[in-house]
C-alpha positions as a Markdown table, in Angstrom:
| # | Residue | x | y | z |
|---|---|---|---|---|
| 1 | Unk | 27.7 | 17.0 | -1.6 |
| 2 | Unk | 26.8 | 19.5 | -4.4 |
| 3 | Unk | 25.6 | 16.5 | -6.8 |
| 4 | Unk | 23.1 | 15.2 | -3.5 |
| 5 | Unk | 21.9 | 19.0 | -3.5 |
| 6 | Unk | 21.3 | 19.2 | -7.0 |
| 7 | Unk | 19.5 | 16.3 | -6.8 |
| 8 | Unk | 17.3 | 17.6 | -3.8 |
| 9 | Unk | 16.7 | 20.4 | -6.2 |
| 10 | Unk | 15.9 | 18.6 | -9.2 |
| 11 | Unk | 13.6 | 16.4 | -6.9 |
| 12 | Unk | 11.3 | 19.5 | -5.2 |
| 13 | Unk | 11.1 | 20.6 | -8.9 |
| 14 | Unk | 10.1 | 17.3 | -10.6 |
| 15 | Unk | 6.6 | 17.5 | -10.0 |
| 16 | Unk | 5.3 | 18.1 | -13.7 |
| 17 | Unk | 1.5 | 18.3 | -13.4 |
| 18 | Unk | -0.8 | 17.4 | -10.6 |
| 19 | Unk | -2.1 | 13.6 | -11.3 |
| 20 | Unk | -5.9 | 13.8 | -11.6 |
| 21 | Unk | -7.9 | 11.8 | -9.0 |
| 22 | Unk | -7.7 | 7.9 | -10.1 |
| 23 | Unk | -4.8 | 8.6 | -13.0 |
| 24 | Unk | -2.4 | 6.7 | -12.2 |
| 25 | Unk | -0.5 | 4.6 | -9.9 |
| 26 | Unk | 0.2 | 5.0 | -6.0 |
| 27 | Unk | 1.0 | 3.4 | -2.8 |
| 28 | Unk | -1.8 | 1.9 | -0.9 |
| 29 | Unk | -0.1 | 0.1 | 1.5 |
| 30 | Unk | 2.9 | 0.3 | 3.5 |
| 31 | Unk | 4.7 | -3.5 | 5.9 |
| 32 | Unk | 7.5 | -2.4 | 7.8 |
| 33 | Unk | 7.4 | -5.5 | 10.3 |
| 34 | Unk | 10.0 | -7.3 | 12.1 |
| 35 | Unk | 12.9 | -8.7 | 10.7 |
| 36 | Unk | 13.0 | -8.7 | 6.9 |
| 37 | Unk | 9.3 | -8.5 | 6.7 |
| 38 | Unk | 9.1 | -5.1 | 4.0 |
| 39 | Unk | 6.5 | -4.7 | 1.0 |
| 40 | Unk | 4.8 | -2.2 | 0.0 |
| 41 | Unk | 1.3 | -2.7 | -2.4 |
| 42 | Unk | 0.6 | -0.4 | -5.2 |
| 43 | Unk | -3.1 | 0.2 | -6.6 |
| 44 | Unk | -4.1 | 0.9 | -10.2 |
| 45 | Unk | -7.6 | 3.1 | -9.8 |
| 46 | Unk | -7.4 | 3.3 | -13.6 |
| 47 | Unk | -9.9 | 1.5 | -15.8 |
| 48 | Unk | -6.8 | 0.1 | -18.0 |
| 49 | Unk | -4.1 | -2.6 | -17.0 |
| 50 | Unk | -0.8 | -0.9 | -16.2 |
| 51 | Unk | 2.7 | -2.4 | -17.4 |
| 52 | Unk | 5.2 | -1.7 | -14.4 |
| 53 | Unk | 8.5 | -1.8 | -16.4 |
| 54 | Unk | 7.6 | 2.1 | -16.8 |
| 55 | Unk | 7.9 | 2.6 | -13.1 |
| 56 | Unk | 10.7 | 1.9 | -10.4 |
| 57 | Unk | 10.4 | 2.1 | -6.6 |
| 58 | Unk | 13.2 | 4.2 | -4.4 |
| 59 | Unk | 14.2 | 4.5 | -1.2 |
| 60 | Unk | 15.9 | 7.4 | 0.4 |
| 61 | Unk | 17.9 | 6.0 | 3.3 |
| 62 | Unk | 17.1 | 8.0 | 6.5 |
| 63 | Unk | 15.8 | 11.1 | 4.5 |
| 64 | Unk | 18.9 | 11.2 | 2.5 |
| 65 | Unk | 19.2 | 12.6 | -1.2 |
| 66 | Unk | 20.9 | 9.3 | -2.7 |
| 67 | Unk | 18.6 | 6.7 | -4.7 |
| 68 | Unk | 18.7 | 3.2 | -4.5 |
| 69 | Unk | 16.1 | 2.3 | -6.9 |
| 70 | Unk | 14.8 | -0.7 | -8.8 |
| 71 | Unk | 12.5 | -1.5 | -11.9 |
| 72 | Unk | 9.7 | -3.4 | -11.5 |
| 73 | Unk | 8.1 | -6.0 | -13.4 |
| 74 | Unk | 4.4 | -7.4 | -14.6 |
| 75 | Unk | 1.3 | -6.2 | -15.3 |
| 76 | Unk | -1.4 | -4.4 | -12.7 |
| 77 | Unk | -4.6 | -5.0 | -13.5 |
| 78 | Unk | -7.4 | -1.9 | -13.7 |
| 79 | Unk | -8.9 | -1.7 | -9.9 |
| 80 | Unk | -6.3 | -4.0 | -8.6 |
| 81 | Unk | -3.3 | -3.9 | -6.7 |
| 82 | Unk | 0.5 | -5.4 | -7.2 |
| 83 | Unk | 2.3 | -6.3 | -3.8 |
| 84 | Unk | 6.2 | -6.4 | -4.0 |
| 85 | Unk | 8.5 | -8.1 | -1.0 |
| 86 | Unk | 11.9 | -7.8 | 0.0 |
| 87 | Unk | 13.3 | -11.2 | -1.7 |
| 88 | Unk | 14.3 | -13.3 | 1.4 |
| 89 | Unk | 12.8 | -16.8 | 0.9 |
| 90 | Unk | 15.8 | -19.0 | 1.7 |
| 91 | Unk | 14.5 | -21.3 | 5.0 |
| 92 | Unk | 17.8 | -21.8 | 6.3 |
| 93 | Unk | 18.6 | -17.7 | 6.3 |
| 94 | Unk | 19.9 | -16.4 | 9.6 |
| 95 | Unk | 20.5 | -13.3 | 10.9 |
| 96 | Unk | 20.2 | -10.7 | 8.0 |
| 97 | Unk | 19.0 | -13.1 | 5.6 |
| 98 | Unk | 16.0 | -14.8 | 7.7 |
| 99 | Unk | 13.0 | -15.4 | 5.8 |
| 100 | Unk | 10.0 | -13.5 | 5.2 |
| 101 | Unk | 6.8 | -14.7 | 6.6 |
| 102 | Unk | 5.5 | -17.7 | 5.0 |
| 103 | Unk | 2.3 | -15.1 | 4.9 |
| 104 | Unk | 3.4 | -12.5 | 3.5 |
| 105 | Unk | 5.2 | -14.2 | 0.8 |
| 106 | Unk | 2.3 | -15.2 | 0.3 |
| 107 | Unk | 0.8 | -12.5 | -1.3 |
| 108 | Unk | 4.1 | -11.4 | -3.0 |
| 109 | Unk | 3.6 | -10.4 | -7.0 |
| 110 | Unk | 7.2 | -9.9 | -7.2 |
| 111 | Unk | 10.3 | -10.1 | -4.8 |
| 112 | Unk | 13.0 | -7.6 | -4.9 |
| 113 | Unk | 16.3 | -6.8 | -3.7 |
| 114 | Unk | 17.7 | -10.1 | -2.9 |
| 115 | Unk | 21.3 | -9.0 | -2.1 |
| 116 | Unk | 21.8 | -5.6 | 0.0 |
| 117 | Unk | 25.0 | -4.3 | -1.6 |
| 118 | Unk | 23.5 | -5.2 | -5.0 |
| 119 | Unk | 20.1 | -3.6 | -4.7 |
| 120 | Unk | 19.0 | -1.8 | -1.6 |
| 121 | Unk | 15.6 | -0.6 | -2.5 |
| 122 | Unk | 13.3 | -2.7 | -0.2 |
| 123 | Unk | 15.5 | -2.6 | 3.0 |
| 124 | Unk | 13.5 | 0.6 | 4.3 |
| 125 | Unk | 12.6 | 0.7 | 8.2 |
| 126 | Unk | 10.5 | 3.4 | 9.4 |
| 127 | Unk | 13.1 | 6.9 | 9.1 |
| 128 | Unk | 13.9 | 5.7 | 4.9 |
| 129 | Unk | 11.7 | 7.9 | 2.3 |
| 130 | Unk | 10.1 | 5.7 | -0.4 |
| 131 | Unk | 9.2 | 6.6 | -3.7 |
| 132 | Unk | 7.2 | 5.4 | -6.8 |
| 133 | Unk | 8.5 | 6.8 | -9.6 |
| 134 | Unk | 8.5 | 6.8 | -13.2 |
| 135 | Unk | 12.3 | 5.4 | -14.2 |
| 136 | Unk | 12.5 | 8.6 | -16.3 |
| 137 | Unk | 12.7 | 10.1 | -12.7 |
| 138 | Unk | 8.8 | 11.8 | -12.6 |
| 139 | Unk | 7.8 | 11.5 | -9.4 |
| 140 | Unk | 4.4 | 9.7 | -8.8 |
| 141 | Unk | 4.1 | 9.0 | -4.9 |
| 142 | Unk | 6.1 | 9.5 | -2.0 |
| 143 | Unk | 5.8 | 8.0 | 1.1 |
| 144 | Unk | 7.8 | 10.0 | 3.9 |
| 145 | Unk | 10.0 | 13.6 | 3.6 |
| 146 | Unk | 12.8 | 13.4 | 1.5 |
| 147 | Unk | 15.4 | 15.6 | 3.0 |
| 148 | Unk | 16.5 | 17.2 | 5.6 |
| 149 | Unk | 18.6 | 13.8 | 6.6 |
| 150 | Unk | 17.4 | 12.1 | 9.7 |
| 151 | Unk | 19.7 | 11.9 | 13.2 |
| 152 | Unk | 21.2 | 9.0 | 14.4 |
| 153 | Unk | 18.2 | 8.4 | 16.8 |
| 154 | Unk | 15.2 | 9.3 | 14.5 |
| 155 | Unk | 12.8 | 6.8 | 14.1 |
| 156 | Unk | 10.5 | 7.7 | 12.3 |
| 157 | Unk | 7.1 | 9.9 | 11.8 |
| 158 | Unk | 4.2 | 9.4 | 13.8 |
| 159 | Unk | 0.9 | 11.7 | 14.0 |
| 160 | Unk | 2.1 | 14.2 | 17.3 |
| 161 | Unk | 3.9 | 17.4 | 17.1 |
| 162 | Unk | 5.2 | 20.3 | 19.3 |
| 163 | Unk | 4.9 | 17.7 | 21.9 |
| 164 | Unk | 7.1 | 17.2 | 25.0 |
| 165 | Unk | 7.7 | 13.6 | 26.2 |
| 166 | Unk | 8.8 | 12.6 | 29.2 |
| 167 | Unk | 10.5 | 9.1 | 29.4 |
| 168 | Unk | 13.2 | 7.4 | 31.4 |
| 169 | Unk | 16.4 | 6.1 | 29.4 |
| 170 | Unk | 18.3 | 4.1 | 31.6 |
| 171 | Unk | 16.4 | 4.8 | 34.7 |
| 172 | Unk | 17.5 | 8.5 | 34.2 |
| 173 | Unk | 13.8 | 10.7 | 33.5 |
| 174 | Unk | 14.2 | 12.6 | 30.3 |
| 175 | Unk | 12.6 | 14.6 | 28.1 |
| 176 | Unk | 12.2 | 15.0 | 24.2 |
| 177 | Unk | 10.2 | 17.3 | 22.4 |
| 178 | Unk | 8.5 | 16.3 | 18.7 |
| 179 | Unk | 9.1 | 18.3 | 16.0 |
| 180 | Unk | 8.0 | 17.9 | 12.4 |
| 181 | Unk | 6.3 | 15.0 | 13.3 |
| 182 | Unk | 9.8 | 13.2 | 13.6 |
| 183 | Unk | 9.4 | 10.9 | 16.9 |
| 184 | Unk | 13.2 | 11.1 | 17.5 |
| 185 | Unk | 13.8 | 8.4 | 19.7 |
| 186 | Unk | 10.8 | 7.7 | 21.5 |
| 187 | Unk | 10.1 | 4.4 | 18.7 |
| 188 | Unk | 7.4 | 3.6 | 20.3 |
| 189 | Unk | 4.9 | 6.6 | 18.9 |
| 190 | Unk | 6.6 | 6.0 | 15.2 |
| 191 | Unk | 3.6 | 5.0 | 12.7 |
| 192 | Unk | 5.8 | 4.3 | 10.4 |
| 193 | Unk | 8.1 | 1.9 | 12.2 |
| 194 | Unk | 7.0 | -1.8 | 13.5 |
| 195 | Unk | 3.2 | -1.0 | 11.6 |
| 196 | Unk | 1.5 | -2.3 | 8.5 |
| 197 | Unk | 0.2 | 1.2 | 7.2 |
| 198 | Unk | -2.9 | 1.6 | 4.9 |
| 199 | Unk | -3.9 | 4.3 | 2.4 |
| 200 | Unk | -7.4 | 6.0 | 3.5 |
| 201 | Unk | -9.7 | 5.3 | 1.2 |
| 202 | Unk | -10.6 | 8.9 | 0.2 |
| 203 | Unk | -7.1 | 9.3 | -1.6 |
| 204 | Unk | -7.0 | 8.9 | -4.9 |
| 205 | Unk | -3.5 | 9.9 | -6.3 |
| 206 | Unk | -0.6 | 9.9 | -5.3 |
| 207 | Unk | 2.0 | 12.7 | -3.5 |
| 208 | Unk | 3.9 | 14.1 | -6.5 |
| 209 | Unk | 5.6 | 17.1 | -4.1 |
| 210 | Unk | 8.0 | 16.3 | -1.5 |
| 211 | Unk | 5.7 | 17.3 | 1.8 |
| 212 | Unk | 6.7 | 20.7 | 2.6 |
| 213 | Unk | 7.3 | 21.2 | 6.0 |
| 214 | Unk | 6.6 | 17.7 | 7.1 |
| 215 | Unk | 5.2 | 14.8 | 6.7 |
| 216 | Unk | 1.8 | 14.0 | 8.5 |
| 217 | Unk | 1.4 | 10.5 | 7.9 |
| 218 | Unk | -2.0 | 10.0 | 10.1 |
| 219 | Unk | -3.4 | 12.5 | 7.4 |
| 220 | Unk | -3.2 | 10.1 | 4.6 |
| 221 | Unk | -2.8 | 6.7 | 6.2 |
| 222 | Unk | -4.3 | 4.1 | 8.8 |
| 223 | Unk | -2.5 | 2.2 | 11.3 |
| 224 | Unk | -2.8 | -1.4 | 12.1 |
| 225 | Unk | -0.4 | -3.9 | 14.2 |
| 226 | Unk | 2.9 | -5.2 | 13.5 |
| 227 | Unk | 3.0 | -8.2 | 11.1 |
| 228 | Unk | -0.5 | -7.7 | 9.7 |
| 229 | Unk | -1.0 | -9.0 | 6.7 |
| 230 | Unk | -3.9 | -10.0 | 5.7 |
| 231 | Unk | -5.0 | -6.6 | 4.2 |
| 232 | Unk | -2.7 | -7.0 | 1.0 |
| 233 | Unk | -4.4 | -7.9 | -2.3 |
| 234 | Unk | -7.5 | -5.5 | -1.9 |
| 235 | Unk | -7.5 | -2.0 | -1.4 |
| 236 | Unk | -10.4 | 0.0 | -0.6 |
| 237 | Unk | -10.5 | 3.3 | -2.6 |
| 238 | Unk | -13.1 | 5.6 | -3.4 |
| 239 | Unk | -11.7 | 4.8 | -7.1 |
| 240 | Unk | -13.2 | 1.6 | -7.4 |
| 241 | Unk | -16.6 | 3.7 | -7.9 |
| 242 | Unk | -17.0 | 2.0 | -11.8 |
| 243 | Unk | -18.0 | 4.7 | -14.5 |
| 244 | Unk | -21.0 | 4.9 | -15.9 |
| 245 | Unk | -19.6 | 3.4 | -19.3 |
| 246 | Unk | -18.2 | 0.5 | -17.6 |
| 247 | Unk | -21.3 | -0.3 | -15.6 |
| 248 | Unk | -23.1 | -0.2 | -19.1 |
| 249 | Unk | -20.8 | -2.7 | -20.4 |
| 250 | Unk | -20.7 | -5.1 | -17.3 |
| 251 | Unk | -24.6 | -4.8 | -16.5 |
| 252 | Unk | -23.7 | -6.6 | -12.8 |
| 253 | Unk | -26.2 | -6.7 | -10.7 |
| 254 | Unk | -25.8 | -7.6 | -7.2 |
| 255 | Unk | -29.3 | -8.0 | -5.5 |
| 256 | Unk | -30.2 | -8.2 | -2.7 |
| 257 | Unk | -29.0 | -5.0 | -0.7 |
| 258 | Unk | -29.0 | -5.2 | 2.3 |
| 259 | Unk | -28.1 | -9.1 | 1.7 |
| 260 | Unk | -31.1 | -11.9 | 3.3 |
| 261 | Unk | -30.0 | -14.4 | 5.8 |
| 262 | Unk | -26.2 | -14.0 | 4.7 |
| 263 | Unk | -26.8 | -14.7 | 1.3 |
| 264 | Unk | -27.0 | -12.7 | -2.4 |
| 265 | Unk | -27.1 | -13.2 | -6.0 |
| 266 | Unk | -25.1 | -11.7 | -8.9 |
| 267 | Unk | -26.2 | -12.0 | -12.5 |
| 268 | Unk | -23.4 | -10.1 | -15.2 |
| 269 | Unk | -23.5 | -10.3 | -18.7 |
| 270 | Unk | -19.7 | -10.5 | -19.0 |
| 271 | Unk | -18.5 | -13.7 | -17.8 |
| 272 | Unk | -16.7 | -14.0 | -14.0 |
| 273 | Unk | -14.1 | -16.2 | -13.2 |
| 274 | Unk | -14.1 | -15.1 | -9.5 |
| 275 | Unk | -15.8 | -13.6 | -6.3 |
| 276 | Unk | -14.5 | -12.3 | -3.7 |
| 277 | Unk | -15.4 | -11.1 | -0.2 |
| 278 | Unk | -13.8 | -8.4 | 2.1 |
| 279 | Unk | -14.1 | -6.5 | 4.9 |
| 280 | Unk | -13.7 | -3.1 | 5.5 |
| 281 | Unk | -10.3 | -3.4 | 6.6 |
| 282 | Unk | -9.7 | -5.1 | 2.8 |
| 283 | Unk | -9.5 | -8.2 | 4.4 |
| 284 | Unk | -10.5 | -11.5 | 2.2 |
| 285 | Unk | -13.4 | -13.2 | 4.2 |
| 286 | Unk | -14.5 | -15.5 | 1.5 |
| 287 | Unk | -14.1 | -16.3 | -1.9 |
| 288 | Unk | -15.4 | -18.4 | -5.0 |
| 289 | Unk | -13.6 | -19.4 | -8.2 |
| 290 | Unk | -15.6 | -20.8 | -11.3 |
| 291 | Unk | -13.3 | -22.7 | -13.5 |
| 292 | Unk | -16.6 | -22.8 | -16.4 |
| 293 | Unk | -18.7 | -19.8 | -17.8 |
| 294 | Unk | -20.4 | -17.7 | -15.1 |
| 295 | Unk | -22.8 | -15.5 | -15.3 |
| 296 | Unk | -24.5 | -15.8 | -12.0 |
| 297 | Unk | -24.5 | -16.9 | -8.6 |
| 298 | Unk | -26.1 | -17.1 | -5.7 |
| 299 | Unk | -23.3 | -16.6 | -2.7 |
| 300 | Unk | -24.0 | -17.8 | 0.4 |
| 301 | Unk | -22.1 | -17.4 | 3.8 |
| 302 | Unk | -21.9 | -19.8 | 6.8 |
| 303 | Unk | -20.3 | -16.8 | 8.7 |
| 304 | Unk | -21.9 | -14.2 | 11.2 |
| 305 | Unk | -21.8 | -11.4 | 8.5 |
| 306 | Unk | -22.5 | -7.4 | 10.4 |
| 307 | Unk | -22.8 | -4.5 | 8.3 |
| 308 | Unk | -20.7 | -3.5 | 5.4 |
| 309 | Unk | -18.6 | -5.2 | 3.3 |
| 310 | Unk | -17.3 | -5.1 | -0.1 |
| 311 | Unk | -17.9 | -7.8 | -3.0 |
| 312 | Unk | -14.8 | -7.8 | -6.1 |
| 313 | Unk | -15.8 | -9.6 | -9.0 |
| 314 | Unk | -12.9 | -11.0 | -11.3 |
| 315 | Unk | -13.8 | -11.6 | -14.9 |
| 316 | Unk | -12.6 | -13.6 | -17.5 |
| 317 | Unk | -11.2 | -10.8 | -19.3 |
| 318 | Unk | -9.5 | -9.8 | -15.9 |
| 319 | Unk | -11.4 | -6.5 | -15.3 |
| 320 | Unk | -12.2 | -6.3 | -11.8 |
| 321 | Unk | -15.5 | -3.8 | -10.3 |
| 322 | Unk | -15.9 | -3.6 | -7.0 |
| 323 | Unk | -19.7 | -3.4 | -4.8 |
| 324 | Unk | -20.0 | -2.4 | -1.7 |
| 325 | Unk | -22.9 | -5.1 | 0.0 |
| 326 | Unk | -25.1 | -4.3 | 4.1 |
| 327 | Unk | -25.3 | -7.9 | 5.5 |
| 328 | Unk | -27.9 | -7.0 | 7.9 |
């Protein structure tokens, strides 16, 4: 008991500095689906490729003080993001061990945490804390309150507070009142339960203090469905805004804007090795890969293209700038 205090201690205090805006590493997005479906995706808004094995993610098992951490692995490239998946890929699991979505491993970078009692860092459901952290313990992000512990029946956070619910349990009309944004057991109102939770794009660094005295996740985060995938790989962040340096050394020019009858045309002087298209949601609409020199293009789209989207250009030397583009 007096070590999990000390460690509470040690973790309110282990804020060193404030990150800067776009320093370093954070969550952008957050899959707590059914069954074993669990990632999370980090973004790099740095202009310089990150090596992971500096950085471990933990979880703090409904609010608890005790760590069960593990070190990542690989590179993240500047503007990019890294997704990591709870390692269950064997099509004959059952039970506990039944496979992540063919979709979602899909857009896995790395898998973690194959066996629970060996590792059990990426089993979070919506009333665990998770962490990126530095694995000299800084803290870099937190997602959720570590400490005080959770109840039995706390599911979660959601976005209401001081409210009074009224429900039946059984048939029998009761009555729960939200506090510290902790939905209790009305899982239904939990955001961060049974969602696929995205980082707004106007943050840009991470929470280095545990939230003091709650955490307000509709404050930093946007909620979509259940089982949604299809936002991982892109995140949109006010970050991706290149320097003015960097837009010297790329001279990209995307032209025109707003784009003509669903189509435009990029010229760069550095060479691209792909294009990509999403929607405001991060979504990939459409993509192109060059497998010889490019250093222009003409993209053209047989979709019904409406207002803004964003275009993320790959090049060969795996920098990544992002544009946003008004298809009129």
């Amino acid at each position: 008991m007096k070590k999990n205090l000390l460690y509470l201690m040690l973790f309110m205090l282990a804020t060193s500095l404030q990150a800067q805006d776009c320093s370093d590493l954070f969550i952008s997005e957050y899959v707590e689906g059914s069954g074993n479906n669990k990632a999370l995706e980090l973004y790099n808004p740095t202009n310089s490729a990150i090596d992971l094995s500096s950085y471990k993610l933990v979880r703090y098992s409904n609010g608890e003080t005790v760590p069960y951490d593990a070190v990542l692995s690989g590179t993240i490239a500047p503007k990019s993001t890294f997704v990591v998946v709870l390692d269950k890929r064997d099509p004959n699991g059952t039970g506990q061990e039944v496979p992540v979505d063919l979709e979602l491993q899909a857009k896995a970078d790395l898998f973690l945490s194959p066996v629970y009692n060996v590792n059990r860092t990426m089993y979070f459901n919506g009333n665990d804390a998770m962490t990126l952290e530095t694995v000299s313990g800084e803290i870099v992000d937190i997602f959720g309150q570590v400490g005080p512990p959770m109840l039995e029946d706390d599911n979660g956070w959601g976005n209401l507070n001081d409210t009074t619910i009224t429900y039946n349990s059984g048939g029998v009309p009761t009555s729960y009142t939200i506090q510290n944004y902790i939905v209790g057991p009305l899982f239904w109102l939990a955001w961060s339960r049974d969602h696929t939770l995205i980082r707004k794009p106007t943050v840009k660094q991470g929470v280095s203090e545990n939230p003091q005295p709650a955490f307000m996740v509709h404050m930093q985060w946007d909620s979509i469905p259940e089982n949604t995938f299809d936002s991982l790989g892109f995140h949109n962040c006010e970050c991706n805004t290149l320097s003015v340096g960097e837009n010297q050394l790329e001279k990209a020019v995307i032209y025109p804007n707003p784009a003509i009858d669903n189509k435009f045309s990029i010229t760069s002087a550095e060479a691209i090795s792909r294009i990509e298209l999403h929607d405001l949601s991060g979504r990939l609409v459409e993509q192109i890969t060059f497998n010889q020199r490019a250093n222009e293009y003409t993209f053209e789209s047989n979709l019904e293209l409406s207002g803004f989207y964003f275009v993320k250009i790959i090049y060969q030397s795996n920098r990544i700038s992002t544009h946003k583009l008004l298809f009129d």
